[in-house]
C-alpha positions in Angstrom: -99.4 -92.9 88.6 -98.0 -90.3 86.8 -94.3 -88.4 87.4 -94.9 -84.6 86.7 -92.0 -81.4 87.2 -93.2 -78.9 88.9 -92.6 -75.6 86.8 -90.6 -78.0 84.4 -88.0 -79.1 87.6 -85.7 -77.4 90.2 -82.7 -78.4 87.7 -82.0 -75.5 86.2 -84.1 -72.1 86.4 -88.1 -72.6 86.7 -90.1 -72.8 83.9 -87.2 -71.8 81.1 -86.3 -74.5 78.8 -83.4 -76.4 80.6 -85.7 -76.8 83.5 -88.3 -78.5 81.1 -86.2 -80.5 79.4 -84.1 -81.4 82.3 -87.9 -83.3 83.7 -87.8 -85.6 80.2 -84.5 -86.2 80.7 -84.9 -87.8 84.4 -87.9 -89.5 83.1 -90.9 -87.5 83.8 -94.3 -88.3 82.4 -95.2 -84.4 81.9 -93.6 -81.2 82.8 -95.9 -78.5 84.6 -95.2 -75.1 83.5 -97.3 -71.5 83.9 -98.9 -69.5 81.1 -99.4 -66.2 80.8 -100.1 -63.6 78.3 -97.8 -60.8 77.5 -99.4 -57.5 76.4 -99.1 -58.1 72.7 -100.9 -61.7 73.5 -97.5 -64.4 73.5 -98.3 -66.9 75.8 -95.5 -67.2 77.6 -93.9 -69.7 80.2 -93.3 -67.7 83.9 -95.0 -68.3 87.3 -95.4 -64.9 89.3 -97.4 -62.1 89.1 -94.5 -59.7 88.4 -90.9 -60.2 87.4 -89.5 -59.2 91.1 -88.5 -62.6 92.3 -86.3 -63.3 89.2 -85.5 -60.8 87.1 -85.7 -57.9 90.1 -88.1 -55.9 87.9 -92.0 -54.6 89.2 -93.3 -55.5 85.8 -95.6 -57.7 85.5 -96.0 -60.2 82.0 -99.1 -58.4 81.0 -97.3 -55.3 80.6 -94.8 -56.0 78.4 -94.1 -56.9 74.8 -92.6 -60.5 74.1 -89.8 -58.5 72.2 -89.2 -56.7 75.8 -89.5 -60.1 77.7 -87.5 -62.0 76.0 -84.5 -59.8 76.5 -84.9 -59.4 80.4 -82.4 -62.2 82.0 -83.8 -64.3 84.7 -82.7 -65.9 87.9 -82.6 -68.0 90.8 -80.4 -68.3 93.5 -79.8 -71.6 94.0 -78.3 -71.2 90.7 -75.2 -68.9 91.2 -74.4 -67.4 88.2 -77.0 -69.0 86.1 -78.8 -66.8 83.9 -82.2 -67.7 81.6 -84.6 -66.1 79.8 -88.5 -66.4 79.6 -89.6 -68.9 76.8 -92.3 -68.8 74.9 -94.9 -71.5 74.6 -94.2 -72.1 71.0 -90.6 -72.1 71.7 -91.4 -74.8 74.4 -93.4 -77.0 72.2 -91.1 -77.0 69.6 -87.9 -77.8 72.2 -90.0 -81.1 73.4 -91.2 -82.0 69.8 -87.5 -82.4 69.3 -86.4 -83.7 72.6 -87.4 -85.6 75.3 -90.7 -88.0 74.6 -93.0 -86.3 77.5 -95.9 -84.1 77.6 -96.7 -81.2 79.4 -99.1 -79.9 82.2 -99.5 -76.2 81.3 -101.5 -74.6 84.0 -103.1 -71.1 82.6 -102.8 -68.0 84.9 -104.6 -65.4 83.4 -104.0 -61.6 84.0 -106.0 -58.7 82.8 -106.3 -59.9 79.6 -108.8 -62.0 80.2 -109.3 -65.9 80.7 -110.4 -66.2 77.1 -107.8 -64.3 75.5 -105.3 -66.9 76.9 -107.2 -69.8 76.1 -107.6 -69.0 72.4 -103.8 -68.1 72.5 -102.9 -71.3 74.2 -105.3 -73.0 71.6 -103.9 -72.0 68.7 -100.4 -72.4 69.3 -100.7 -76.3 70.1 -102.4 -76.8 67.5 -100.2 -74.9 65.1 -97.4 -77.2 67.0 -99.5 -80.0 66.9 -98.9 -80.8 70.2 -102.5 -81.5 71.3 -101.4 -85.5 72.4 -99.2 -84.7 74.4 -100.7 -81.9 76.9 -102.8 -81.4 80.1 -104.5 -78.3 80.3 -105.3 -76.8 83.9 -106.0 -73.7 85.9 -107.8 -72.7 89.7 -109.6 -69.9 87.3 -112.8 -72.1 85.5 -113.5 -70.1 82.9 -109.9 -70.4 81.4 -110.9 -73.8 81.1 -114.3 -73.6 79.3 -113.2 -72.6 75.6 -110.4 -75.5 75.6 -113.4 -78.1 76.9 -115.7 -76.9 74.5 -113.4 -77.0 71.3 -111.3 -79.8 72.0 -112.8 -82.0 74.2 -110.5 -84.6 73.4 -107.7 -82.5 75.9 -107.6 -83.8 79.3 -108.4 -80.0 81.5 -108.4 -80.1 85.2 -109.3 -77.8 87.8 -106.4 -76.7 90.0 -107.1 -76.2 93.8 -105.0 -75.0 96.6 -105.6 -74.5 101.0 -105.8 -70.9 101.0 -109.2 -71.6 99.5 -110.4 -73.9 101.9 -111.8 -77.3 101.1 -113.3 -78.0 97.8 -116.4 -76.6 97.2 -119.1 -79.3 96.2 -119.2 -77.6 92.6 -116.2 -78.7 91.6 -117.5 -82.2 91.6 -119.7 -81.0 88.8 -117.1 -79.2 86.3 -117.4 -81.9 84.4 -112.8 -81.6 84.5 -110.9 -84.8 83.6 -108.7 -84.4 86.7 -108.1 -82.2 89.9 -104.8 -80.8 91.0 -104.4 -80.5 94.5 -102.5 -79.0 96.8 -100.6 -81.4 99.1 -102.8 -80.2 102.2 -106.1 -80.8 100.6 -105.5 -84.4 100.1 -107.8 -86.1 102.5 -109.1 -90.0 102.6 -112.5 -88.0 102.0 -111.5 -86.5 98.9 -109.9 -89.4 97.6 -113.1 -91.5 98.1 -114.9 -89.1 96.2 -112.6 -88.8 93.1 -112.9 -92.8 93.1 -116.2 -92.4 93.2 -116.1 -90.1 90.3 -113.6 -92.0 88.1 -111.5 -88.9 88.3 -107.7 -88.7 88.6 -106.2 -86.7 91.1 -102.9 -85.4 91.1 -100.9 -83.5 94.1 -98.4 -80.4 93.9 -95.8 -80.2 94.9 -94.3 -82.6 97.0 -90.9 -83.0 98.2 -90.4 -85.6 100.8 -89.9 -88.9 99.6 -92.3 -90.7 102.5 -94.6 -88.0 101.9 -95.1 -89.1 98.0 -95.3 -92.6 98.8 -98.2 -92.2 101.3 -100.0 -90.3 98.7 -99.6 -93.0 96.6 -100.6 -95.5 98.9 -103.8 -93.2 99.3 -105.0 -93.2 95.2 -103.4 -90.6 94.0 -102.8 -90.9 90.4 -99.9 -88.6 89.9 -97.2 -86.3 91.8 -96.0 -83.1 91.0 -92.6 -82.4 92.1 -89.8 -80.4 92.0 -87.1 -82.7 92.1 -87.4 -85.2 89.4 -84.6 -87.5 90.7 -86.3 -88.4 93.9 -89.7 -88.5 92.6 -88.2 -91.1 89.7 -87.1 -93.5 92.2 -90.1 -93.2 94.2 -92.9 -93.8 91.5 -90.1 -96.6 90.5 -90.3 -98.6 93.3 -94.1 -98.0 93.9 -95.2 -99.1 90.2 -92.6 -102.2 90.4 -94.8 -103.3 93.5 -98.6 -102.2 92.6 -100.8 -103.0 89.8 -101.3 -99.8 87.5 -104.8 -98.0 88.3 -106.2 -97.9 85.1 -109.1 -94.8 84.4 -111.8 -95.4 82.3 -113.3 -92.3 80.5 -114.1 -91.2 77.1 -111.6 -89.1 75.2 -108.6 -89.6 77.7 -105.7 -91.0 76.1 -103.1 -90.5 78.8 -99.6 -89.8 77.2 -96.9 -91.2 79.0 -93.4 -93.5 78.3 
């Protein structure tokens, strides 16, 4: 099973570079992180729709330039005091390339741009990092998904899902994804039967108890997405000291982790 920070880790800021780099440094396998396009087409690392909950600003990342973004200051409030800025992909790449030795889960969100505007962005700046070993590549929007599949088939792309949707429509069985994120309330001993069946890794966001993650572990799951590396470390520790490591058998998945 894999360790994965949610939006890099609850160590510093979401999804700026301490946060990220903070995950490698407790260990992770991957950090997850958000992409987005700004309006000048940067992919860009940030979560929400609009800038409210951290920078207190009604923008959203689609309508500003990355010269603008990059100068707004960011923050959280568990952080008193702390203030961050939105990174850039490229700038997030290059942090890892010369830091930690993990990979990242970068789940696309695309805006009114368009699905295959991002992809293409996302595209060409890992391979311009050359970065391509090292990522995931997921989204709950499909069609973001269907350039990166097509070009470089040799990324791992998953299809993220969450309850608001209800279950999984049988479709998704037939995306023809290299792994499903899941939202902690989808996981079932149903759907975990049927990604067995299917040879297809499924990993679950975001989970914060302790008992919680080992159950899910004891269930199949073959990663967890968390927000607190620390406890998730130990967890994963103990569970891989005490079970054989599942082993997944597909063409063109080389699974990066330490």
């Amino acid at each position: 099973p894999l360790a994965i920070g949610h939006r890099g880790s609850a160590l510093a800021v979401e999804n700026t570079l301490p946060a990220v780099l903070a995950a490698g440094e407790q260990g992770m396998d991957y950090a997850e992180i958000d992409v987005q396009l700004t309006r000048d087409g940067v992919p860009v690392v940030f979560h929400d729709g609009t800038l409210q909950r951290l920078a207190g600003r009604g923008e959203g990342v689609w309508e500003l330039d990355w010269a603008q973004l990059r100068e707004i200051p960011i923050h959280d409030l568990r952080y008193d005091g702390a203030s961050e800025r939105v990174p850039s992909l490229e700038e997030t790449l290059l942090a890892l390339s010369a830091g930690p030795d993990m990979g990242l889960l970068i789940e696309l969100k695309p805006g009114p741009t368009g699905s295959a505007a991002l992809a293409e962005a996302v595209m060409e700046v890992v391979e311009r990092c050359q970065f391509g070993g090292r990522i995931m590549v997921m989204s709950l929007d499909y069609p973001s998904l269907l350039p990166i599949m097509e070009r470089h088939p040799e990324w791992w792309t998953g299809y993220c899902a969450y309850s608001a949707v209800g279950d999984l429509a049988d479709a998704v069985w037939r995306y023809g994804v290299d792994f499903l994120a899941v939202e902690e309330s989808l996981v079932s001993n149903r759907l975990m039967g049927q990604a067995r069946e299917l040879d297809l890794p499924v990993y679950v966001w975001s989970v914060y108890d302790s008992e919680k993650m080992l159950q899910y572990l004891e269930m199949g799951v073959t990663g967890i997405i968390s927000d607190y590396p620390e406890e998730l470390s130990q967890v994963l520790g103990a569970y891989r000291d005490s079970h054989p490591r599942l082993t997944y058998q597909r063409e063109g998945r080389p699974p990066f982790s330490q």
